[in-house]
N, C-alpha and C positions, 0 to 999 in steps of 0.2 A: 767086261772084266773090270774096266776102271771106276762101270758105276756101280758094281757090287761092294770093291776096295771104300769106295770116297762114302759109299751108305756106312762102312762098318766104323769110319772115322769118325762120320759126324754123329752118330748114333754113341759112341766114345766121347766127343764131346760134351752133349747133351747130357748124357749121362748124371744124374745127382745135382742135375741145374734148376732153377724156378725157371718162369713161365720170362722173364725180365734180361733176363741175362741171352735169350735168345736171339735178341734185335740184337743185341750189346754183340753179341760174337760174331753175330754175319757183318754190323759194320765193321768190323778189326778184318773180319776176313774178306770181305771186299774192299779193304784200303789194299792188303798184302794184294790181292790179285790182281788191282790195279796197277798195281810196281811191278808184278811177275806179267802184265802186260807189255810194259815197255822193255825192248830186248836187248839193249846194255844191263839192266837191272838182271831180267833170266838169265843172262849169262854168268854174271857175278854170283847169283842163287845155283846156280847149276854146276858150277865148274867145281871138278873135281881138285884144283889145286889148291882151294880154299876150307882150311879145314872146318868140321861141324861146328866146332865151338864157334868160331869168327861168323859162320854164316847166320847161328843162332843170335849172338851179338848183334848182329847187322838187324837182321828180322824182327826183331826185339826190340830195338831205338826206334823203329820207324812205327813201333803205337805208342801212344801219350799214357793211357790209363793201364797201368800195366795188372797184372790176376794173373796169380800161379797156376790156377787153372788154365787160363789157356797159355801161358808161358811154359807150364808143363806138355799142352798139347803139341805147338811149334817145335819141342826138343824132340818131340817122339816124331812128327813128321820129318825133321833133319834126320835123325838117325837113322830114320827107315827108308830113307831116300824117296820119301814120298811128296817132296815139292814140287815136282809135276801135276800132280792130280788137284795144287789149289782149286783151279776153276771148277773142277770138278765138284769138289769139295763144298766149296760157294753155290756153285747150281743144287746143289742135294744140299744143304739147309734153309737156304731158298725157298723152298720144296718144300721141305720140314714146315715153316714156319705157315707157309701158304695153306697149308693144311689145318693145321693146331686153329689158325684164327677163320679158318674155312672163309678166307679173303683170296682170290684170284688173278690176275693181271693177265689180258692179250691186246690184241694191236687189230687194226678195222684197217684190212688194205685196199684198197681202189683205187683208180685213178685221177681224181678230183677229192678234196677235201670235205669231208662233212662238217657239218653245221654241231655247234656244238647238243644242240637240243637233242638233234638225229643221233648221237653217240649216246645221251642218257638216258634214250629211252631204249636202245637199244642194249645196254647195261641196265635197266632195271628188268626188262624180259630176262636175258640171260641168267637174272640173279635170282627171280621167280624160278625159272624151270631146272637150275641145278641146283635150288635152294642154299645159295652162297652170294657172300658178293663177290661182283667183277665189275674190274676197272678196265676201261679199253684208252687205246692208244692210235689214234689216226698218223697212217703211214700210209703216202703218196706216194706210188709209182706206176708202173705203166700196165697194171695190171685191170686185163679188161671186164671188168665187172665188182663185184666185192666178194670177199674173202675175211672172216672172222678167225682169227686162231686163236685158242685160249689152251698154250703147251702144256700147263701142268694137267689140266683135266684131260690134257689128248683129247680134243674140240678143234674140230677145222670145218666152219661153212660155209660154203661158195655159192655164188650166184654167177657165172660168166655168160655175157653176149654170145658168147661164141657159140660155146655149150648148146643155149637155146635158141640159137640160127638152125642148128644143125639138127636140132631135135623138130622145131619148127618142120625146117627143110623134109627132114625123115618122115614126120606126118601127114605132110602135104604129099609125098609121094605114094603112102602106102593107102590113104584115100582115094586117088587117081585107079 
């Protein structure tokens, strides 16, 4: 439900915009998410004692380069009580923009760091076979094998030890 709402917003945004003003609005709107992360801030954005206008005020100061466009879009999200769904909001233009410039971003997880060479060439494959570019992001953790996720394309490939112990294991058996 909420990413159906936050498509119909940012699709509202966009609306009647160049190609330029899209960077421009997802940064504004990830400054604002970054404030509606920290939770003295969402609370002050949230509470009801504080009426629309002072919230608008508030939300309003905190961008430098101000545009009635999207000054008008923040009045309509206060009004409609739609300041929950920022993040949302921010993910789905995000989204939007990842597309338009058919540029990609996911993260290479394993358990050991790779080499940076190992990640561009891995990044120039991925960009070959979904005919886009992608940028990847090396992230260590305890995961046993590797694991490519690229969210917006809904792309996840795995390679785990595990996995192939046990498929191993299962062949050697059914050879016997």
């Amino acid at each position: 439900m909420t990413s159906a709402v936050s498509k119909k917003y940012v699709k509202a945004l966009l609306q009647g915009c160049d190609d330029n003003k899209y960077k421009e609005y997802y940064e504004k709107l990830t400054l604002l998410n970054n404030v509606f992360k920290i939770e003295k801030m969402r609370n002050i954005i949230l509470s009801p004692t504080i009426s629309k206008e002072e919230k608008y005020n508030f939300i309003i100061s905190l961008i430098e380069d101000r545009e009635t466009h999207f000054d008008n879009f923040v009045k309509i999200l206060i009004q409609n009580d739609r300041l929950v769904l920022l993040p949302s909001i921010c993910n789905e233009l995000h989204y939007q923009i990842s597309i338009k410039e058919n540029s990609f971003v996911g993260k290479i997880v394993s358990d050991n760091a790779l080499d940076e060479k190992s990640i561009k060439d891995i990044e120039s494959k991925l960009s070959a076979k979904f005919n886009s570019t992608i940028k990847l992001d090396s992230v260590v953790t305890d995961y046993p094998g590797i694991k490519i996720e690229i969210e917006d394309l809904g792309v996840e490939i795995s390679f785990s030890i595990d996995r192939l112990k046990a498929q191993m294991t299962e062949h050697i058996l059914k050879a016997i």
